[in-house]
C-alpha positions as CSV (number, residue, x, y, z in Angstrom):
1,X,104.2,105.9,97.6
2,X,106.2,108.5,95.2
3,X,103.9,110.0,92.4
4,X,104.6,112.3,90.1
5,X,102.8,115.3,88.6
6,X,102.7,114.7,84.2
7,X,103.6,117.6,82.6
8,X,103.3,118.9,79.0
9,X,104.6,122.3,77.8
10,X,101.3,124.1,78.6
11,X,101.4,122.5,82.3
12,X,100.3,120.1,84.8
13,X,97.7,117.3,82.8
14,X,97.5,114.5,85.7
15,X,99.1,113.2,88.6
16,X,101.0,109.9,87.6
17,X,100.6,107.1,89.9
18,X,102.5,104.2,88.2
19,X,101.5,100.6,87.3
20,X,102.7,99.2,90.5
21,X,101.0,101.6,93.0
22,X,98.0,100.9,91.3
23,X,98.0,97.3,91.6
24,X,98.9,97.7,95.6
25,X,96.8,100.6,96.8
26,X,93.7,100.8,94.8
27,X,90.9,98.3,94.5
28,X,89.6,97.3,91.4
29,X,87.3,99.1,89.9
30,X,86.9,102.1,92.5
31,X,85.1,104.9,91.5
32,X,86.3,108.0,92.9
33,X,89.2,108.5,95.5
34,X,89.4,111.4,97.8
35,X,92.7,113.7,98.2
36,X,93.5,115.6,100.9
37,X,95.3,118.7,99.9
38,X,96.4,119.6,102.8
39,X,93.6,123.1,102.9
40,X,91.3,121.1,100.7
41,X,90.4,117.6,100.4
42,X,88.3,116.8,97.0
43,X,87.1,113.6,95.4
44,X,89.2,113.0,92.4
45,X,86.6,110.1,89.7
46,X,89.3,107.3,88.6
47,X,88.5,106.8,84.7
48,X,88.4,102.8,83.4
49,X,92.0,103.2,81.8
50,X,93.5,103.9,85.4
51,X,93.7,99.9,86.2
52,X,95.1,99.0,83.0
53,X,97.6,101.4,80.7
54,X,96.8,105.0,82.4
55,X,97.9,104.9,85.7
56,X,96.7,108.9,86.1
57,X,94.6,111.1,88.0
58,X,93.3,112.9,86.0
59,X,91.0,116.3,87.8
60,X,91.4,119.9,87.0
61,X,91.3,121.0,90.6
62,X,94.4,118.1,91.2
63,X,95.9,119.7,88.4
64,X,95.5,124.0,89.5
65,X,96.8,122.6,92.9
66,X,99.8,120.4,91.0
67,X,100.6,123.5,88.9
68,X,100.7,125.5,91.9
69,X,103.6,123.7,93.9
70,X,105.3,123.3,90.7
71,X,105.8,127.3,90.6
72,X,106.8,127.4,94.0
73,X,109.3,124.6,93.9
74,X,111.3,126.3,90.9
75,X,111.8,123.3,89.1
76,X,113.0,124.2,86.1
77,X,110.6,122.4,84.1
78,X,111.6,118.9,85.6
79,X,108.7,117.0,87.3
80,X,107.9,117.1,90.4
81,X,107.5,114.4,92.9
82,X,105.2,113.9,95.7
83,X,104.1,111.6,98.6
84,X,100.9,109.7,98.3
85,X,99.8,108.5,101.5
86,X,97.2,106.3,102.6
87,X,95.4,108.0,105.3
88,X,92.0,105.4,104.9
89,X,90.0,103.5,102.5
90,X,90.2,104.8,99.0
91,X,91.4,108.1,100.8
92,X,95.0,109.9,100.5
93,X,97.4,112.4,101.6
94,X,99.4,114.2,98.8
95,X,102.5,116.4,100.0
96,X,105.2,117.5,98.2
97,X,108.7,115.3,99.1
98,X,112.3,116.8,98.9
99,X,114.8,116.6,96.7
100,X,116.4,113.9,98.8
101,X,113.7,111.9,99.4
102,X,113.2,112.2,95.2
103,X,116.4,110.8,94.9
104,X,116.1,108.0,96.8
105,X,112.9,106.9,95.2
106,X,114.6,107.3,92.3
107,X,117.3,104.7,93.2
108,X,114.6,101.9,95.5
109,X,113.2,101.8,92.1
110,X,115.6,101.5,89.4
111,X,113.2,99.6,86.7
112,X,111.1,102.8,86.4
113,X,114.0,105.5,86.4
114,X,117.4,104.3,86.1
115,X,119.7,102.0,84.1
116,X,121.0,99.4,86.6
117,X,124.9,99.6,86.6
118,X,127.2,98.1,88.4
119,X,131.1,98.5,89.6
120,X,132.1,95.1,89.6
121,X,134.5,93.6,86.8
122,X,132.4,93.3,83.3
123,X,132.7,89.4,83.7
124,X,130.3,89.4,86.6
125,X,128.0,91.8,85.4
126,X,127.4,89.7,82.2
127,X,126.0,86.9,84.5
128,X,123.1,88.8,85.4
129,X,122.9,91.2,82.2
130,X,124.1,94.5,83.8
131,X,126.2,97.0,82.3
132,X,129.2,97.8,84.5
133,X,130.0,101.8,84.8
134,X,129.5,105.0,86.8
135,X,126.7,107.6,88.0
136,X,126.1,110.8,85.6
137,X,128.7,112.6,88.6
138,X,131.4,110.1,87.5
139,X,131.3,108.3,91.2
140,X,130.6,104.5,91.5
141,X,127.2,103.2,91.7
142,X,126.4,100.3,94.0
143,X,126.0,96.9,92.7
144,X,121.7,96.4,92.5
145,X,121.9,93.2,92.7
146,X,124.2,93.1,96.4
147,X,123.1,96.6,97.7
148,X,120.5,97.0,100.0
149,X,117.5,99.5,98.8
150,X,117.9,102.7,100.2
């Protein structure tokens, strides 16, 4: 799964999981997960709110290490993205993902980050409540209802 490290000005506050990945990879009601850092592996507690509207992670240690590969990416200020991988029971790998593999998690899940659009004439597009129109670049997006995910 892609997760993403929350950001406020002052810096990393939590590692955002989303609704979805919560409802697939965590068990109900869990009490702690453990991380594996790649040079550290910690056991992260998972607050009540996580199941229901706070989908976060929320650890200082998490966060020092989140801050950390935020500097070393350069993002600009943009959030970063990273893998969450199930290694066992209620226990994860977390490695940063490149800016390819960000995109494309970006476009497998277009209800969380993009407005679908589509190419085809405006008449079809009404039928299933899509605007028609172009990427941000100017080139033509795939139809999402037709085009495989990516």
């Amino acid at each position: 799964m892609i997760v993403r490290a929350q950001v406020n000005g002052r810096g990393v506050t939590a590692l955002h999981v989303g609704t979805n990945n919560v409802r697939r990879f965590f068990p109900s009601r869990i009490p702690a997960i453990e991380l594996d850092l790649g040079h550290l592996k910690i056991q992260c507690e998972l607050h009540p709110g996580f199941w229901q509207d706070e989908p976060e992670i929320r650890d200082h240690r998490l966060c020092t290490w989140l801050e950390t590969k935020r500097r070393q990416s350069k993002s600009g200020g943009r959030p970063i993205y990273l893998a969450m991988i199930p290694t066992q029971p209620n226990s994860f790998r977390l490695q940063p993902v490149s800016l390819e593999t960000q995109i494309r998690s970006k476009i497998s899940q277009p209800s969380c980050y993009l407005r679908p659009v589509c190419i085809a004439p405006a008449s079809q597009c009404s039928n299933h409540g899509v605007s028609p129109g172009r990427s941000t670049s100017g080139s033509p997006l795939r139809h999402p209802i037709t085009s495989p995910v990516l």
